[in-house]
C-alpha positions as CSV (number, residue, x, y, z in Angstrom):
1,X,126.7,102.7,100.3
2,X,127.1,102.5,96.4
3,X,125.1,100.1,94.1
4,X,126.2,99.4,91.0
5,X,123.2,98.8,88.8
6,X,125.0,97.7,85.4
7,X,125.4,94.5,84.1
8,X,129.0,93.2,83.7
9,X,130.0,93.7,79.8
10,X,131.0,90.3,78.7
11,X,130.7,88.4,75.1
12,X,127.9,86.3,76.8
13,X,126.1,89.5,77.6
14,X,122.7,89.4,75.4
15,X,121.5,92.2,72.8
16,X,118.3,92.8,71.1
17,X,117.9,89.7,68.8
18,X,119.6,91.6,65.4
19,X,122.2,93.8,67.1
20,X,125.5,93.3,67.6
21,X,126.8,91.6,71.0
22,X,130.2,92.7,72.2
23,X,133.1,91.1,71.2
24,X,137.0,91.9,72.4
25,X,139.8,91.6,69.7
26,X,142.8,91.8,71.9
27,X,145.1,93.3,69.9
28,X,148.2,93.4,72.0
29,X,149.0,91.0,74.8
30,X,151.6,91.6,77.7
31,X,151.2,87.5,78.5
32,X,152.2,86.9,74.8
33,X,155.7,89.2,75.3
34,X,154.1,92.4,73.6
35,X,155.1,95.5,76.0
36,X,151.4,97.0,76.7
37,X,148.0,95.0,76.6
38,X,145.7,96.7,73.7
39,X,142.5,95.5,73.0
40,X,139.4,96.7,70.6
41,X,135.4,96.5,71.3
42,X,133.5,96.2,68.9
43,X,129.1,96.0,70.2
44,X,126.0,97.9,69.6
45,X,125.5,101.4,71.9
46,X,122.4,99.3,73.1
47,X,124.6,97.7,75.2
48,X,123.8,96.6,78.5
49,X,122.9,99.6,81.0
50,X,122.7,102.5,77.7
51,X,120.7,105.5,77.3
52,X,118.9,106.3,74.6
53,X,119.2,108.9,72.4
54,X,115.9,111.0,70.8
55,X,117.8,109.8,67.8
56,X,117.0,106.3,68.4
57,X,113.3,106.9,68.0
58,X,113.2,110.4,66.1
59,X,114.8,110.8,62.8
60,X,115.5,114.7,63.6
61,X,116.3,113.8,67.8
62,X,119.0,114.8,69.3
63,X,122.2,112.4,69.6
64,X,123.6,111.4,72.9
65,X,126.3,113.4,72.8
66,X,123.8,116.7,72.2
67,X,121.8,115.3,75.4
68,X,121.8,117.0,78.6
69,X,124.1,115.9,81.6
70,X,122.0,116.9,84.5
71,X,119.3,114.1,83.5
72,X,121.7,111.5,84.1
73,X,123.1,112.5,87.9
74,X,120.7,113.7,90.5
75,X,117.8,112.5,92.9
76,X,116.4,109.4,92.2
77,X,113.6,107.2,93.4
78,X,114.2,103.3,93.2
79,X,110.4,101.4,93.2
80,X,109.8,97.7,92.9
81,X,106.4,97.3,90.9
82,X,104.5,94.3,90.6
83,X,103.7,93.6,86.7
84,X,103.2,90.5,84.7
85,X,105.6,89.2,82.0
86,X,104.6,90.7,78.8
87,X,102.5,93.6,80.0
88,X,103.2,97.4,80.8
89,X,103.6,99.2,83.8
90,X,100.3,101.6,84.6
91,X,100.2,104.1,87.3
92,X,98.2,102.0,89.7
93,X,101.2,99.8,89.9
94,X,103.3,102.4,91.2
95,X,103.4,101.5,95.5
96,X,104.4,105.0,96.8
97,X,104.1,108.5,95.7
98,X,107.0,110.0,93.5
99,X,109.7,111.7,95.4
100,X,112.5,112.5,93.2
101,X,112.9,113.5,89.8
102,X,114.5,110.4,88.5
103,X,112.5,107.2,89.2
104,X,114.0,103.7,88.2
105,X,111.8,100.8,87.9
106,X,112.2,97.1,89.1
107,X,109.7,94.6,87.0
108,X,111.9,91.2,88.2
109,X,110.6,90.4,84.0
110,X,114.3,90.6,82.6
111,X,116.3,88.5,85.1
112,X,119.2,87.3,83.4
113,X,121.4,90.0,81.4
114,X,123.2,86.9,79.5
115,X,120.0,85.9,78.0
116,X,117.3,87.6,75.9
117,X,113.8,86.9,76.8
118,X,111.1,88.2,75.0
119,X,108.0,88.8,77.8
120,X,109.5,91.6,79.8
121,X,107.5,94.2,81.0
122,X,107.7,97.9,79.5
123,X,106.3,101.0,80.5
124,X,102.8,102.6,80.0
125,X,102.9,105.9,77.4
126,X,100.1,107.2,80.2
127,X,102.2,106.4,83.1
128,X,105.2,108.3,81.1
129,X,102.5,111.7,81.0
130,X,102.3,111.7,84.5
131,X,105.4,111.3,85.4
132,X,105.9,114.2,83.5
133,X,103.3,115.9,85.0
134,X,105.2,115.4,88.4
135,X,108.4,116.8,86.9
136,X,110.1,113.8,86.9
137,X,113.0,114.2,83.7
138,X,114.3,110.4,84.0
139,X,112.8,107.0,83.9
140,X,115.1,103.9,84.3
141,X,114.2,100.0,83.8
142,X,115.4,97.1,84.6
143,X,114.6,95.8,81.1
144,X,116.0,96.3,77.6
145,X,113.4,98.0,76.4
146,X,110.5,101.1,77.9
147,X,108.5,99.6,75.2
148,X,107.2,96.0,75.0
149,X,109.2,93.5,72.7
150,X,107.0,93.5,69.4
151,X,105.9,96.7,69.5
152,X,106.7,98.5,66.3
153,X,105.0,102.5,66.7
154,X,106.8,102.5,70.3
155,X,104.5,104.6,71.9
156,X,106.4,105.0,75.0
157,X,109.6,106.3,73.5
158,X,107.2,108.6,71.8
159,X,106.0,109.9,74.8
160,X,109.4,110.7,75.9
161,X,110.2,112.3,73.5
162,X,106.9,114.5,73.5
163,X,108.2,115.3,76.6
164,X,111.9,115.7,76.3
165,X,112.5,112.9,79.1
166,X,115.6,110.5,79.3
167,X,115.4,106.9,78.8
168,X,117.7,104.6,81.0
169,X,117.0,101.0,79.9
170,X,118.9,97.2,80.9
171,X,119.5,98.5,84.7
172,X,120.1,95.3,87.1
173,X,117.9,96.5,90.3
174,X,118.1,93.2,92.2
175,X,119.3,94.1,95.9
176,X,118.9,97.9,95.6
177,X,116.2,98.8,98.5
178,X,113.1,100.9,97.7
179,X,114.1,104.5,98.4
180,X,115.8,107.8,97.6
181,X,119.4,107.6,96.4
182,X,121.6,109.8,94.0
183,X,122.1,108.7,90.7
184,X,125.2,108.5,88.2
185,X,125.2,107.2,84.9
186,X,126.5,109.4,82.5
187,X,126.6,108.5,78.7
188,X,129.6,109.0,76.7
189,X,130.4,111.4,74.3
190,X,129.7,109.7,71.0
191,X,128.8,112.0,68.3
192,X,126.2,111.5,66.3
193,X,125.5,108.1,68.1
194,X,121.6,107.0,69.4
195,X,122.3,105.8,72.6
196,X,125.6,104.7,75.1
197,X,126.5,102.4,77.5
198,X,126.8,104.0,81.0
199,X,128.0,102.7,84.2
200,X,124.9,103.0,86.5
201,X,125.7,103.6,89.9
202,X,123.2,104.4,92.6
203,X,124.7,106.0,96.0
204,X,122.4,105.7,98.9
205,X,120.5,108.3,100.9
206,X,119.1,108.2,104.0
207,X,116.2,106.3,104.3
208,X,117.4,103.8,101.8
209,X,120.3,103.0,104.4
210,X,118.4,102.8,106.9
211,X,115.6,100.2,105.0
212,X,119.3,97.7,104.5
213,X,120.3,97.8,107.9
């Protein structure tokens, strides 16, 4: 089974309140007699299911493009945590211990892609620590932000970066089970760029099967 865990790109998609929302110019049309259909995007790299870069949050980080592969395909654990609008996610939310190196995080706090609201949950900088300290190298949310909405010294981003972790942010985790699955989401290769979209894709293992039939 494959979930895919990416909101659908569309002008009605929302973006941080500032950035730029995508917008197609189609340039050539096949319905208008032209021979090929051409089109252009132009939208943040925030944009929907993304990764950030170091360089988002670091003005000597990496860039995506400089960013490992192997943190964005591998083991991953999917966990639905229970945390209020507005607040961040500590370690005593967490329901199950940490299997996998990649854990993605479902707050319900962001429900609607198409529309930007401001109390979604983020994570903990102390959870972040020990996740590290259990070797996980990925941490995924279902919101568009691992920091919370006004915060302005991000101290979450800063402890990835402390700890050389990936960020995976805007993930839609409605309908993926609890459990153990392999992860996709590869960023582009955009050079010098602080983040990319990725198509998010979660294939299921075993015991996350078995939890949907």
């Amino acid at each position: 089974m494959i979930y895919d865990i990416s909101p659908a790109i569309t002008e009605r998609l929302a973006v941080w309140p500032g950035d730029v929302p995508p917008r197609r110019e189609v340039l050539l049309d096949m319905k208008r007699g032209d021979s090929i259909t051409l089109s252009a995007l132009r939208a943040t790299v925030h944009l929907g299911a993304h990764a950030d870069a170091p360089s988002h949050y670091a003005a000597d980080g990496q860039s995506i493009d400089q960013r490992r592969l192997d943190y964005y395909i591998g083991p991953c654990q999917v966990m639905r945590v229970k945390v209020p609008r507005g607040a961040c996610i500590t370690a005593e939310m967490l329901t199950s211990p940490i299997t996998a190196s990649r854990v993605l995080l479902w707050t319900g706090t962001f429900p609607n892609p198409d529309h930007f609201n401001t109390d979604f949950a983020a994570l903990s900088p102390v959870l972040v620590d020990m996740l590290h300290q259990q070797a996980v190298v990925l941490i995924g949310i279902d919101t568009p932000s691992v920091d919370l909405f006004d915060s302005k010294d991000l101290p979450a981003h800063q402890m990835f970066l402390r700890h050389d972790m990936a960020i995976l942010e805007g993930l839609v985790l409605d309908g993926v089970p609890e459990g153990t699955y392999e992860l996709i989401a590869l960023p582009l290769k955009l050079a010098g760029f602080d983040a990319s979209p990725v198509r998010a894709v979660l294939k299921g293992g075993r015991d996350s099967i078995m939890k949907v039939q």
